[in-house]
BASEPA-936115 format. One record per residue (C-alpha): x, y, z. Coordinates in steps of 0.02 Angstrom, whole numbers, padded with zeros to 5 digits, always signed. Example, Ala and Ser with C-alpha at 12.3 -4.5 7.8 and 13.67 -1.06 7.14 Angstrom:
+00615-00225+00390
+00684-00053+00357
END
This chain:
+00406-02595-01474
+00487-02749-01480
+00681-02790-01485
+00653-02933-01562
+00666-02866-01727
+00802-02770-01716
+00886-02956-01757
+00825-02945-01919
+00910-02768-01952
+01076-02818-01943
+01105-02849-02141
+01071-02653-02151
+01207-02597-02001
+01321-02728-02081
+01332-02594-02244
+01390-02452-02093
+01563-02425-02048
+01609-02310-01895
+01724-02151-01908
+01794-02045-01773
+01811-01853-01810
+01973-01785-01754
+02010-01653-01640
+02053-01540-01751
+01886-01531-01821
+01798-01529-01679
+01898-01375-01612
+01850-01299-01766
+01674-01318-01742
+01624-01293-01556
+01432-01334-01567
+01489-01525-01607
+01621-01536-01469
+01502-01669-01387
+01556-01794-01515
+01711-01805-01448
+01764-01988-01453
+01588-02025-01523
+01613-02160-01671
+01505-02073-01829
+01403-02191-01929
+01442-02194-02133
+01361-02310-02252
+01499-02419-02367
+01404-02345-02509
+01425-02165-02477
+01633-02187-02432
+01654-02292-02574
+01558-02126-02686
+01672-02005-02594
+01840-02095-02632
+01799-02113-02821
+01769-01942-02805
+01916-01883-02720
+02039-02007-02799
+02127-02045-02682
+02007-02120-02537
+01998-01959-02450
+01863-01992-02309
+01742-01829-02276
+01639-01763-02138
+01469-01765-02243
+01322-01706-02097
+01187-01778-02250
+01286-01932-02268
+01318-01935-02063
+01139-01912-02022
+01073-02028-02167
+01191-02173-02056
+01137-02087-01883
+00932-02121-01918
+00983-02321-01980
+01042-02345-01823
+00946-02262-01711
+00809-02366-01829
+00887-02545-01816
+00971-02529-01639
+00866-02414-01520
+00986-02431-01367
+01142-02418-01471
+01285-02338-01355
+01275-02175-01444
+01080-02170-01485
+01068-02000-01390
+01213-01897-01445
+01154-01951-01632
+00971-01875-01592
+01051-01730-01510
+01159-01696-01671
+00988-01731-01785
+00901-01608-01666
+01037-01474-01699
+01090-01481-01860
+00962-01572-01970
+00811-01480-02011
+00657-01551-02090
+00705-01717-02009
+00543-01800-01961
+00472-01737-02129
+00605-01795-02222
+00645-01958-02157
+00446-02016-02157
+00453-01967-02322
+00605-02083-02362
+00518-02216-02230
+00367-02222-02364
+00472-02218-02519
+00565-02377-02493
+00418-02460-02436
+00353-02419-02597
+00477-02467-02717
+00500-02644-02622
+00641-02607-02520
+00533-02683-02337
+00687-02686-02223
+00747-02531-02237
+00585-02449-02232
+00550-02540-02072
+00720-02469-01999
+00707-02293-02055
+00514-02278-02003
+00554-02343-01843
+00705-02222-01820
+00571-02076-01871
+00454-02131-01736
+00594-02158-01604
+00667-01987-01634
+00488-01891-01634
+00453-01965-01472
+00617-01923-01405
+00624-01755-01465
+00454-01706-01391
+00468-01794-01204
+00639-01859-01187
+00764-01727-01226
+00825-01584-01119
+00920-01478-01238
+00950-01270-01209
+00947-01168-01347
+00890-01137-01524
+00879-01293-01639
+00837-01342-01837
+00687-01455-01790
+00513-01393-01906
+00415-01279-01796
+00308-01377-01688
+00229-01506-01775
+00049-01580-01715
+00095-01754-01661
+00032-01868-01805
+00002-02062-01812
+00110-02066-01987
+00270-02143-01931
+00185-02283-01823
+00049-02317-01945
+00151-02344-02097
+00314-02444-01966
+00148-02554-01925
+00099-02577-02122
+00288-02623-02186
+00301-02742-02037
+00125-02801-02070
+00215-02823-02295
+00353-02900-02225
+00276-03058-02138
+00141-03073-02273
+00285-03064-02412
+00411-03191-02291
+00441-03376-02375
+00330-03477-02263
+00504-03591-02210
+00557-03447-02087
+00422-03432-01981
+00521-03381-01838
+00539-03206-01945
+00347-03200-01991
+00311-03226-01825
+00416-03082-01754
+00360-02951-01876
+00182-03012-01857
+00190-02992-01681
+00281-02817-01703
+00141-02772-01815
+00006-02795-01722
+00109-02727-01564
+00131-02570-01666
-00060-02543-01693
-00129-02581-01543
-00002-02433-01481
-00069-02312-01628
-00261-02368-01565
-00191-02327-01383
-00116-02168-01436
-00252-02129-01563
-00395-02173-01529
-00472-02069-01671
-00378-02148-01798
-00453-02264-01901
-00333-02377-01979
-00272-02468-01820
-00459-02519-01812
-00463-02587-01965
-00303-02676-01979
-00332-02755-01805
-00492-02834-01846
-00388-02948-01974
-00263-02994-01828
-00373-03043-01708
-00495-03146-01848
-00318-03245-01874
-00292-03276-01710
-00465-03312-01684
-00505-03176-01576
-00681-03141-01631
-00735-03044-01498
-00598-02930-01521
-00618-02917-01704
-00801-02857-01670
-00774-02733-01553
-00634-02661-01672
-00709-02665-01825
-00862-02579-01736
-00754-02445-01676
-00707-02431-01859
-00866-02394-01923
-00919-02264-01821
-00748-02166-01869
-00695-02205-02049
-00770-02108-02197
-00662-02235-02299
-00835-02321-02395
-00742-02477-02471
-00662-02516-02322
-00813-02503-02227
-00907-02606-02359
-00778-02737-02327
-00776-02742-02145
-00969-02732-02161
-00968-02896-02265
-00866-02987-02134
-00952-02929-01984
-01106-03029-02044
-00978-03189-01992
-00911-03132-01840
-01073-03163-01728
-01067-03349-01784
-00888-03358-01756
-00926-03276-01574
-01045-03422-01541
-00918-03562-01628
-00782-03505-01497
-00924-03496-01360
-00944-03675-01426
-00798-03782-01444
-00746-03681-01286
-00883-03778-01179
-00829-03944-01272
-00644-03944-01237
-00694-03902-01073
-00791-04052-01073
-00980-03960-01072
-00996-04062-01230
-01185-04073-01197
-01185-03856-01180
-01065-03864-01326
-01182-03957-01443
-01307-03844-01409
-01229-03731-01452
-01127-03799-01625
-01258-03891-01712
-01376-03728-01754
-01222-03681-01854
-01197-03852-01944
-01363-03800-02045
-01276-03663-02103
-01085-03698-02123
-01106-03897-02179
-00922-03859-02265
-00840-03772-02106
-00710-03924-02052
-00672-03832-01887
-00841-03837-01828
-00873-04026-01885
-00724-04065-01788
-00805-03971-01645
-00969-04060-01652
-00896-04229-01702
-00769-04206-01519
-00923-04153-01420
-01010-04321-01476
-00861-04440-01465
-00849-04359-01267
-01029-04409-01247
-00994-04576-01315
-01099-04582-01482
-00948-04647-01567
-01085-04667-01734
-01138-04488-01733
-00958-04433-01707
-00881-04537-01828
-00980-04457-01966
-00930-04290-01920
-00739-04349-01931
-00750-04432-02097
-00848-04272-02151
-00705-04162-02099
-00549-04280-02175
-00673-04248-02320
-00671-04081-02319
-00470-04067-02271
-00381-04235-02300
-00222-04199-02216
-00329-04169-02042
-00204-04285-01934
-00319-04232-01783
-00484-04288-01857
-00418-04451-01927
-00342-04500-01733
-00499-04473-01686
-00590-04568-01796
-00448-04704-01733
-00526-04678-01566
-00705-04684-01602
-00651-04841-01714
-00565-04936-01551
-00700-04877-01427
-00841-04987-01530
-00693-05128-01548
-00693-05084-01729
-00486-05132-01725
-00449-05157-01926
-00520-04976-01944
-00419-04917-01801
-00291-04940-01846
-00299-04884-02038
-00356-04722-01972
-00202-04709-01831
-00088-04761-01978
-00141-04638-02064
-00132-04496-01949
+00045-04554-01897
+00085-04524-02085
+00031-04365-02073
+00129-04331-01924
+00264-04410-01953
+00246-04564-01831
+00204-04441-01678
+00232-04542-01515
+00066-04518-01434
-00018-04574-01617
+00095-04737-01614
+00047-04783-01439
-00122-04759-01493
-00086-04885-01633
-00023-04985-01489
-00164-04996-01380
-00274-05054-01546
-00125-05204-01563
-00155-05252-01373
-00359-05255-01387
-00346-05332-01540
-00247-05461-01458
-00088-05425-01595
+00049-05415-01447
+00203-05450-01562
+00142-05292-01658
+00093-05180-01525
+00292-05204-01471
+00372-05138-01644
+00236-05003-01625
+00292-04962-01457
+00475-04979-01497
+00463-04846-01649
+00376-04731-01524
+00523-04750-01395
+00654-04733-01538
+00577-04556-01564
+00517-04500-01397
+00626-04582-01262
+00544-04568-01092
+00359-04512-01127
+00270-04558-01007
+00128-04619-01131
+00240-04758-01194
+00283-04808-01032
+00113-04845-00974
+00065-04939-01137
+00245-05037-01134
+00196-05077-00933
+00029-05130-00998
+00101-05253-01144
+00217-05331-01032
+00071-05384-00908
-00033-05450-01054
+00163-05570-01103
+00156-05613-00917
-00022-05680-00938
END
């Protein structure tokens, strides 16, 4: 899994303090002797329960209260210094654990609490893995009898992670982006893992539709069918699976087009424009292929269909700037580059598009504020360059 979340867990180990059992106790009890200068996690909350308690502040050894700390940590920072001695002292002294913390894991997640669920169902999966391949330890322990290895703890780490990006404010995409990618990371180890569970299927076919991965959706969602017994899920799945061929042949499509087989990419699209007249991604598409092929008409109607469809389009409107400037159409032009810079707020390469119009059009005084603005954002670009270079030949004229 990734450590890239683990940034977003810090708010949670902020609310831990660190204690350091003396010798004394230690000497008192042998079988924790290996905590010996081993810093023991306690959450605010619990010390600040124990000294209203006691009065006077008195800080306790609590093993519940320790361990409760140990798994948050373990959860939020998987190569903390003392990661291993706190699974060895789960291992030994805390029985139930898995269990217990899953059940906790699924709890919060429940009642809202998305963080801390992600932490402490991370923490049960880290452990569980650790306790059946990575540990070496002699000797009777506390651990549940041998439990069949179960996709629980990754399943539900994927789900909270999958709650938390969907629930994010969209201004921090940097954090939906993380947990969406730790999501989907998580899954695709559950499918790899097991490969009889159903879910991951299921879940995956929605990640890879986003991400326009149709391919992948189908083959998922097909492996879902043949395993769930889940009928409104499959019903679901069934209903979108009737879209994913035609997506297949879209991406087949615009594929061949922006790798300019616009003629093989039109044979492809237009079959689908009888069906999907509304679908602005695959006017774009067809509208490209024909602007490539220089049937600036054709094109531009596909363009003004899809600015229809989804006014703030900035792509579809430069285009329609090009198609405009290509049949020496300049007042159009440039309303259409205009507007796309508006949309993009004056993006360099739209301005020196804008440019170019001014220096056909034979508007050289306006092509230089144009070109000025679009070295005022962008210093350097080599697109402004070439249209400046160009401008100044047209002056030396």
């Amino acid at each position: 899994m990734s450590k890239k979340v683990e940034q977003y867990f810090k708010e949670v180990m902020d609310k831990i303090v660190f204690i350091n059992l003396s010798n004394d106790f230690l000497d008192k009890h042998v079988n924790l002797r290996f905590l010996k200068g081993v810093p023991i996690p306690i959450s605010l909350e619990v010390l600040e329960n124990e000294a209203k308690k006691s009065g006077g502040g008195k800080k306790g050894f609590s093993p519940a209260a320790a361990a409760q700390a140990m798994i948050f940590v373990i959860g939020a920072s998987e190569n903390f210094p003392y990661a291993e001695q706190y699974k060895r002292f789960l291992k030994y002294n805390i029985k139930g654990l898995y269990v217990a913390t899953l059940a906790s894991g699924i709890d919060m997640a429940q009642s809202g609490r998305l963080m801390e669920a992600a932490i402490v169902l991370r923490a049960a999966d880290i452990y569980d893995r650790w306790s059946r391949k990575d540990a070496v330890i002699d000797g009777p322990t506390l651990r549940d009898p041998k439990l069949p290895q179960t996709p629980d703890a990754i399943y539900n780490y994927a789900r909270v992670c999958r709650d938390i990006y969907m629930n994010e404010e969209e201004e921090d995409q940097t954090k939906r982006a993380v947990f969406r990618e730790e999501s989907v990371s998580a899954f695709e180890r559950l499918m790899k893992e097991f490969p009889a569970y159903d879910q991951s299927y299921y879940f995956l076919g929605f990640f890879y539709m986003n991400k326009k991965r149709y391919q992948d959706a189908k083959n998922v969602w097909t492996k879902f069918l043949k395993l769930t017994k889940e009928t409104v899920m499959a019903e679901d799945v069934r209903e979108r699976m009737e879209q994913v061929d035609d997506l297949i042949i879209y991406e087949k499509g615009y594929l061949e087009v922006m790798n300019d087989r616009a003629e093989e990419g039109l044979e492809i699209l237009l079959p689908l424009y009888e069906k999907y007249r509304e679908w602005w991604n695959l006017l774009f598409f067809i509208g490209l292929a024909y602007r490539k092929l220089g049937e600036y008409e054709k094109a531009k109607f596909f363009f003004k269909e899809v600015v229809r469809i989804k006014p703030s389009q900035s792509d579809a409107y430069n285009e329609l700037g090009l198609c405009c400037a290509s049949l020496s159409e300049y007042p159009d032009a440039e309303k259409y580059f205009k507007k796309a810079a508006l949309i993009e707020e004056n993006d360099p390469e739209l301005l020196c598009n804008l440019a170019a119009v001014y220096i056909n059009w034979g508007k050289p005084d306006e092509a230089e504020k144009t070109l000025l603005k679009a070295e005022e954002i962008a210093p350097g670009e080599e697109i402004t360059k070439l249209w400046r270079m160009e401008l100044e030949k047209i002056k030396k004229a």
